[in-house]
VEXKOLPA-925536 format. One line per field, with one value per residue: chain; residue number from 1; x, y negated, z of N, C-alpha, C in turn. Coordinates in Angstrom, 1 decimal. Layout:
BEGIN
chaine = A  ...
num = NUM  ...
npx = X  ...
npy = Y  ...
npz = Z  ...
capx = X  ...
capy = Y  ...
capz = Z  ...
cpx = X  ...
cpy = Y  ...
cpz = Z  ...
//
This chain:
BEGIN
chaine = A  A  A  A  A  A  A  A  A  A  A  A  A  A  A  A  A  A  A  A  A  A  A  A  A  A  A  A  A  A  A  A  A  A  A  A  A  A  A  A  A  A  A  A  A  A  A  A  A  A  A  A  A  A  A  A  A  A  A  A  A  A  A  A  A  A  A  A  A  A  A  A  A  A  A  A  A  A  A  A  A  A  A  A  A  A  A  A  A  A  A
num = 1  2  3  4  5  6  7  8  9  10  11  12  13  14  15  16  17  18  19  20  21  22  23  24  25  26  27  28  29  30  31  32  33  34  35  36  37  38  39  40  41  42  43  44  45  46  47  48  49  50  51  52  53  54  55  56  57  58  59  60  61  62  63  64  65  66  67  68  69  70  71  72  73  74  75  76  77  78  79  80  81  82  83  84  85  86  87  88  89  90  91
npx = -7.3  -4.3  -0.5  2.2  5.5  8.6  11.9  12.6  10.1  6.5  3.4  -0.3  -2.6  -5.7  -8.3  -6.7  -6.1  -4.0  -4.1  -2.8  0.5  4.0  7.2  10.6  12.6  15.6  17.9  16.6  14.4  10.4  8.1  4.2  1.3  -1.1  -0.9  0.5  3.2  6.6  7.8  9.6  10.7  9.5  7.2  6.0  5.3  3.0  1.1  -0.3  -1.3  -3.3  -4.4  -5.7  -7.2  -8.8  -9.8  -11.1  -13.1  -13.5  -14.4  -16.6  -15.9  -14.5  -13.7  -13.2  -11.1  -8.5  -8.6  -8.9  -6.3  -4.6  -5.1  -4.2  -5.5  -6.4  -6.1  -4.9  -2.8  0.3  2.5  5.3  7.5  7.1  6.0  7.2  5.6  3.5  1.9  2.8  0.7  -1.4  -1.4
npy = -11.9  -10.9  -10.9  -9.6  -10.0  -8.5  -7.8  -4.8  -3.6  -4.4  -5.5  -5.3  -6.8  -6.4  -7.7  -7.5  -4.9  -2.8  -1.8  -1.3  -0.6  -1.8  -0.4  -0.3  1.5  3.6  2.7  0.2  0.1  0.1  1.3  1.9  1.8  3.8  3.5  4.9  4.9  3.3  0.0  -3.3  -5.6  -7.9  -7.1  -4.9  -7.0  -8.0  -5.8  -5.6  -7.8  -7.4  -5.1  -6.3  -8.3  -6.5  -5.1  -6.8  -6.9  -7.7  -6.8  -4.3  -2.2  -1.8  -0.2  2.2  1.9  1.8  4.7  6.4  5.1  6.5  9.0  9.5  9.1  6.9  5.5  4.1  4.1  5.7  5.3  3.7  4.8  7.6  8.8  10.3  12.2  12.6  14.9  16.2  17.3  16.1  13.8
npz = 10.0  9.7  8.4  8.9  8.9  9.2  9.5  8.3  8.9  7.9  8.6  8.0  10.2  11.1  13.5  15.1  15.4  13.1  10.1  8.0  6.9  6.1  5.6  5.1  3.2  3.2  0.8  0.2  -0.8  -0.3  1.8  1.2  3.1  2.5  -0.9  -3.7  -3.8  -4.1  -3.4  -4.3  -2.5  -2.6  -3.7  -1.8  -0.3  -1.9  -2.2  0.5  0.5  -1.5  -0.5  2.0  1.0  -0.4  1.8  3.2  1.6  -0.6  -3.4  -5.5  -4.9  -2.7  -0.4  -1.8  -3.1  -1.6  -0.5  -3.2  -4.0  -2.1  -2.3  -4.7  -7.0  -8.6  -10.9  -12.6  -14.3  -15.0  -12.3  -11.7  -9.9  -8.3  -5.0  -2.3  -1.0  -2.7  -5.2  -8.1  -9.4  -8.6  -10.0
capx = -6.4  -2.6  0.3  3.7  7.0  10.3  13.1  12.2  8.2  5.3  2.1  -1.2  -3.7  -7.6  -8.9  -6.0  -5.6  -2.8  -5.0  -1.7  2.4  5.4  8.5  11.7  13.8  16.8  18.0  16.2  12.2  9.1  6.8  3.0  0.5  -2.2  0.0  1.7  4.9  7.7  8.1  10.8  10.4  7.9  5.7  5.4  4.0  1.6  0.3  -0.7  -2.1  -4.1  -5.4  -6.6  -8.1  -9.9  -10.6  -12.0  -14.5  -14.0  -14.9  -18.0  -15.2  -13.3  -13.3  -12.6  -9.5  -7.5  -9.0  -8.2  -4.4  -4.0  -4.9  -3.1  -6.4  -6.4  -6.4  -4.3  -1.5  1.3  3.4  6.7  8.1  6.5  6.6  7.6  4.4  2.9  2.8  2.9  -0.7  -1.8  -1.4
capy = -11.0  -11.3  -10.0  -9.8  -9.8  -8.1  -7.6  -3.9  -3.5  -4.9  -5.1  -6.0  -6.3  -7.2  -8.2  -6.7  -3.3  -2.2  -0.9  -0.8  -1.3  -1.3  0.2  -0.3  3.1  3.3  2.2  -1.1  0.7  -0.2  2.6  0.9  2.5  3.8  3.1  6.0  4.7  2.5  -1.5  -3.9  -6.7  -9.1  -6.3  -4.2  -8.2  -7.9  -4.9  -5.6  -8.5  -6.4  -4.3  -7.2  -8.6  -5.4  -4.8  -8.2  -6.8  -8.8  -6.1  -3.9  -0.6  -2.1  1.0  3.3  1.9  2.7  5.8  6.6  5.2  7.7  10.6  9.4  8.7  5.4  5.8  2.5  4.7  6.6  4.7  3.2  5.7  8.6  8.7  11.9  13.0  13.4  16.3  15.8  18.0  15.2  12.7
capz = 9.3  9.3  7.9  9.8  8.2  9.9  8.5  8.0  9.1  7.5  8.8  8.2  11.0  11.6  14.9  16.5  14.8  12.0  9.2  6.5  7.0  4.8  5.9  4.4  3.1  2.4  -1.0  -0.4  -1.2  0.4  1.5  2.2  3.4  0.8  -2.1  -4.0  -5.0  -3.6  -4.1  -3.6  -0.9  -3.3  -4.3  -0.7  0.3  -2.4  -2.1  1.6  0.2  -2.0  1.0  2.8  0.0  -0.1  3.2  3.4  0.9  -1.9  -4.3  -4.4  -4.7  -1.6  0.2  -2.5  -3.7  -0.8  -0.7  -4.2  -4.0  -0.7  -2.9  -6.2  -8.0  -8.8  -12.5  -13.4  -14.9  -14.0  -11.7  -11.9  -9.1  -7.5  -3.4  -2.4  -0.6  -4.1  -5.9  -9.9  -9.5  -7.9  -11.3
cpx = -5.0  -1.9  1.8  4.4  8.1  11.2  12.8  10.8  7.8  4.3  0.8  -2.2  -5.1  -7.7  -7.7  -5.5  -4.9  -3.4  -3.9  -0.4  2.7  6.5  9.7  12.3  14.5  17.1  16.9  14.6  12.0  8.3  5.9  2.3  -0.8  -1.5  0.7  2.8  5.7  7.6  9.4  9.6  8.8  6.7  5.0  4.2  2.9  0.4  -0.3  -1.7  -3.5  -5.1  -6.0  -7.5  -9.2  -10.6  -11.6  -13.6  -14.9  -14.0  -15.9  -17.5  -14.3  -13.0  -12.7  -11.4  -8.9  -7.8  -8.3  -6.6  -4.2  -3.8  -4.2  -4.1  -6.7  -6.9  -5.7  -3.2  -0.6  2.3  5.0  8.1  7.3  6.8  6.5  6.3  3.0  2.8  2.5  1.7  -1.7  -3.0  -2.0
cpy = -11.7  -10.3  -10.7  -9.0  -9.8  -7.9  -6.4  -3.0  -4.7  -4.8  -5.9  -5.6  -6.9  -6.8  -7.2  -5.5  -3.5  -1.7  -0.6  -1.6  -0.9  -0.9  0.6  1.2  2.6  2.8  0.9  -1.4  0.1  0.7  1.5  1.9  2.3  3.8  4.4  6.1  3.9  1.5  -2.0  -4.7  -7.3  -8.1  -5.6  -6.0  -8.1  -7.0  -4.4  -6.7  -8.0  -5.8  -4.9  -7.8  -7.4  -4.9  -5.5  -8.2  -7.7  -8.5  -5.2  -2.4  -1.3  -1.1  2.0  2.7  2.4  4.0  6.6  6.5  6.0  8.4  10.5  9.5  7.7  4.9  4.4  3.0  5.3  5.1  4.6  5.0  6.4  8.9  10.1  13.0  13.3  14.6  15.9  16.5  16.8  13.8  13.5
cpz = 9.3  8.8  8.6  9.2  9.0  9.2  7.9  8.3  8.4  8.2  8.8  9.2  10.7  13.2  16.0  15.9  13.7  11.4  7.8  7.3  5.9  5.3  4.8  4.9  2.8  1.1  -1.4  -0.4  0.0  0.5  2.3  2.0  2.3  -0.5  -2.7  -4.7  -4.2  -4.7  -3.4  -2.8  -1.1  -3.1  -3.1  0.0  -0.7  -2.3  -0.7  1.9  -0.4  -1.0  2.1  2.0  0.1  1.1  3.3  2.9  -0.1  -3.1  -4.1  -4.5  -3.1  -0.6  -0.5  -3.4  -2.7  -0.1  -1.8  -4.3  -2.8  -1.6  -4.3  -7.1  -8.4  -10.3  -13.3  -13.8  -14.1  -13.4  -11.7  -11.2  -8.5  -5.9  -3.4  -1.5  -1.6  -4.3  -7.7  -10.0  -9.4  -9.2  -12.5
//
């Protein structure tokens, strides 16, 4: 597993495949894949850390989190910022 840092891509792979990125928006944000909200720079690395951690299977939900943060069930609170492919039904 790695994670490659561009100036404006993210990406974590396994064995070769892209299973999560981050891509910088405008105004500085971080959209990551699975996640429903925007981070700055630190946090889009963490939260790819997160999803390798999980992938890795080092919980016994490690599939259903990023499952859950796709659909915006997560249930760890309302989020700082809302990504715009939400819908407030969603939460």
């Amino acid at each position: 597993m790695a994670i490659k840092i561009d100036d404006d891509l993210m990406t974590l792979e396994v064995g070769g495949v892209v299973i999560s990125e981050a891509r910088r928006r405008p105004g500085g944000w971080w959209e990551v894949t699975y996640w429903p909200r925007f981070f700055d720079r630190d946090q889009a690395i963490t939260a790819l850390t997160v999803t390798e951690l999980l992938q890795a299977g080092s919980s016994e939900r490690a599939g259903a989190l990023p499952v859950a943060l796709a659909a915006g069930r997560a249930g760890y609170g309302e989020p700082r910022m809302r990504s715009p492919w939400c819908s407030a039904k969603s939460w």
